[in-house]
Steps between C-alpha positions, in 0.01 A plus 500: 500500500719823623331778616652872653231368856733270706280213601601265761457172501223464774294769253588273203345192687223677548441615144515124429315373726185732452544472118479145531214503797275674233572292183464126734197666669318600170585160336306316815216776393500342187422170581235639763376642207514240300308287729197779567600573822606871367222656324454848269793600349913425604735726324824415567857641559740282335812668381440841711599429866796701478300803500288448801728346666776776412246799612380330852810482540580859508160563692432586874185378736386872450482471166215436287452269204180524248560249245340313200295167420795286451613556864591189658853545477454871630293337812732277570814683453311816731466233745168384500465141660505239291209322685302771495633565118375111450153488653420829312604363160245197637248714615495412843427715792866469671607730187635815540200622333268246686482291135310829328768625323647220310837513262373852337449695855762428727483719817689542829471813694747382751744503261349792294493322235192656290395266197492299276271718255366325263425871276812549225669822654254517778835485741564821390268796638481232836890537533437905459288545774705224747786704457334879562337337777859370631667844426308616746451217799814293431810707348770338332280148391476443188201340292621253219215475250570226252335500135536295149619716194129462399391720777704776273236524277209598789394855537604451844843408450577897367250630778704319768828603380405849416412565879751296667784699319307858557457388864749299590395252628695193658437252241697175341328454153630187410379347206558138401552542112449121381482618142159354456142689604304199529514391155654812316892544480614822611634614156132486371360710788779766552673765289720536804597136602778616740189555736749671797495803206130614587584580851779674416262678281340607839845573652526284701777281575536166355693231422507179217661148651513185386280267787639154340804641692444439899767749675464722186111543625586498833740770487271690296260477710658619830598789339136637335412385855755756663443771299119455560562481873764818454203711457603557104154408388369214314743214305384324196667153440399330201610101554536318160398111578324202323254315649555142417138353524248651353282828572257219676387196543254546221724690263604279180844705415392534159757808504788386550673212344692208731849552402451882600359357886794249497777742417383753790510196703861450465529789677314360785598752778494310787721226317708775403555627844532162644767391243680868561526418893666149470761595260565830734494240824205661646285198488585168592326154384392446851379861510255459207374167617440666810316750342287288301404283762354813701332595231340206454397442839309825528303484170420149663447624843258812296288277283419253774387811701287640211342192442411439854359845489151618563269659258337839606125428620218580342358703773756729449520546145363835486759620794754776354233585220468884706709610749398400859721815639775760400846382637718777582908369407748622664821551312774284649 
């Protein structure tokens, strides 16, 4: 767990905690769903908090953040109320989507946080025209568009990267290389399984780290962040994970075989980190009961909200179908 990035121990805490926020929070959303209180689809994040968590990190209010379908952890890390996180996974009107949305559309433009988008690689041309947009109105943020290696097989994944690198665009490409596109391993779908190699192909700068690793993602992070922010274009991170669950709730795992899901799990990065910080003294016992007990307490506190929550009426069902007026932001 060494790394060149000096991390203190108030930052490590906070890798921790969020890591651990995100995997307690999606294990209540489990049991929600479970029950039929979440409905649709619930893709889940197990096994690749480190990378949001290691990238919000390294982010700024300014910046912006376009990210995928499984994006709960990428909500909650970005700061997205977990209440309002809650009643939108239960469809309620207090959501931060007002219950519309659901697990695959998380939205917050408070927080410019633009998806969940439920279209493989459909991140990518949105992330394109937030940051050309932000060139222009808001120099020096950044827009961290986040992807699955399957979204390097889209038409839109070359398109994107072809005119971020010839215009140079502030953009964090950061894709969250699980191995598996859906149901396909990555070895069946690519020539070119080091996926970091096709933007490079594009020359543009990029980078390969291993996300099991907390501060290793971390670190890697803040620095594709600072060279985005430098004004030396756009940074491609490719973040090798494992998801631990499956694809989704309805996916059967037929490919991949138990003893390959348990051995990732044995390199469980938040029990990794967590074991790393008590033998360096960095966490205390009383520390990590402290922090599970406030974790608790708020996924409590957010599911008693949600389910005290309102659905949207019917009279206004058909509100937000056009566009009652144009709203003129101002960059801040």
């Amino acid at each position: 767990m060494t790394d060149k990035l000096h991390l203190d121990r108030a930052h490590l805490h906070h890798l921790y905690r969020e890591m651990l926020r995100i995997r307690r929070f999606e294990a209540k959303c489990v049991e929600l769903y479970q029950a039929q209180k979440i409905r649709g689809f619930l893709h889940l994040y197990d096994g690749e908090e480190p990378v949001a968590v290691g990238v919000m990190a390294a982010l700024e209010a300014r910046d912006a953040v376009v990210a995928t379908y499984r994006e709960h952890g990428q909500a909650l890390a970005r700061g997205v109320p977990m209440r309002a996180l809650m009643a939108e996974m239960l469809g309620k009107l207090e959501g931060c989507c007002r219950g519309r949305g659901g697990s695959m559309h998380i939205f917050d433009r408070q927080r410019r946080f633009f998806g969940g988008n439920a279209i493989v690689g459909g991140s990518l041309p949105l992330s394109v025209g937030i940051a050309m947009a932000d060139k222009q109105l808001r120099p020096g943020a950044v827009t961290a568009c986040f992807f699955g290696e399957g979204a390097v097989a889209e038409g839109a994944f070359h398109e994107s990267m072809n005119l971020a690198a010839l215009w140079q665009l502030p953009v964090l490409f950061v894709c969250e290389n699980n191995l598996y596109a859906m149901g396909v391993p990555l070895k069946d779908a690519e020539s070119q399984t080091d996926v970091f190699r096709k933007a490079e192909a594009y020359r543009m700068a990029s980078a390969q780290v291993d996300a099991m690793e907390p501060v290793q993602m971390a670190a890697a992070a803040r620095r594709a962040v600072d060279h985005v922010r430098a004004g030396q274009g756009p940074f491609f991170l490719e973040c090798r994970t494992y998801r631990f669950r499956a694809h989704s709730m309805f996916d059967t795992q037929a490919y991949r075989t138990r003893e390959e899901v348990e051995d990732w799990k044995r390199r469980d990065p938040i029990e990794r980190l967590r074991r790393w910080m008590v033998d360096n003294h960095l966490l205390s016992p009383d520390e990590a009961t402290g922090i599970d007990a406030g974790i608790a307490a708020e996924i409590d506190d957010a599911v008693a909200f949600a389910e005290a929550g309102t659905l949207e009426p019917v009279a206004e069902l058909e509100r937000f179908v056009l566009m009652d007026s144009v709203v003129q932001e101002q960059a801040t």
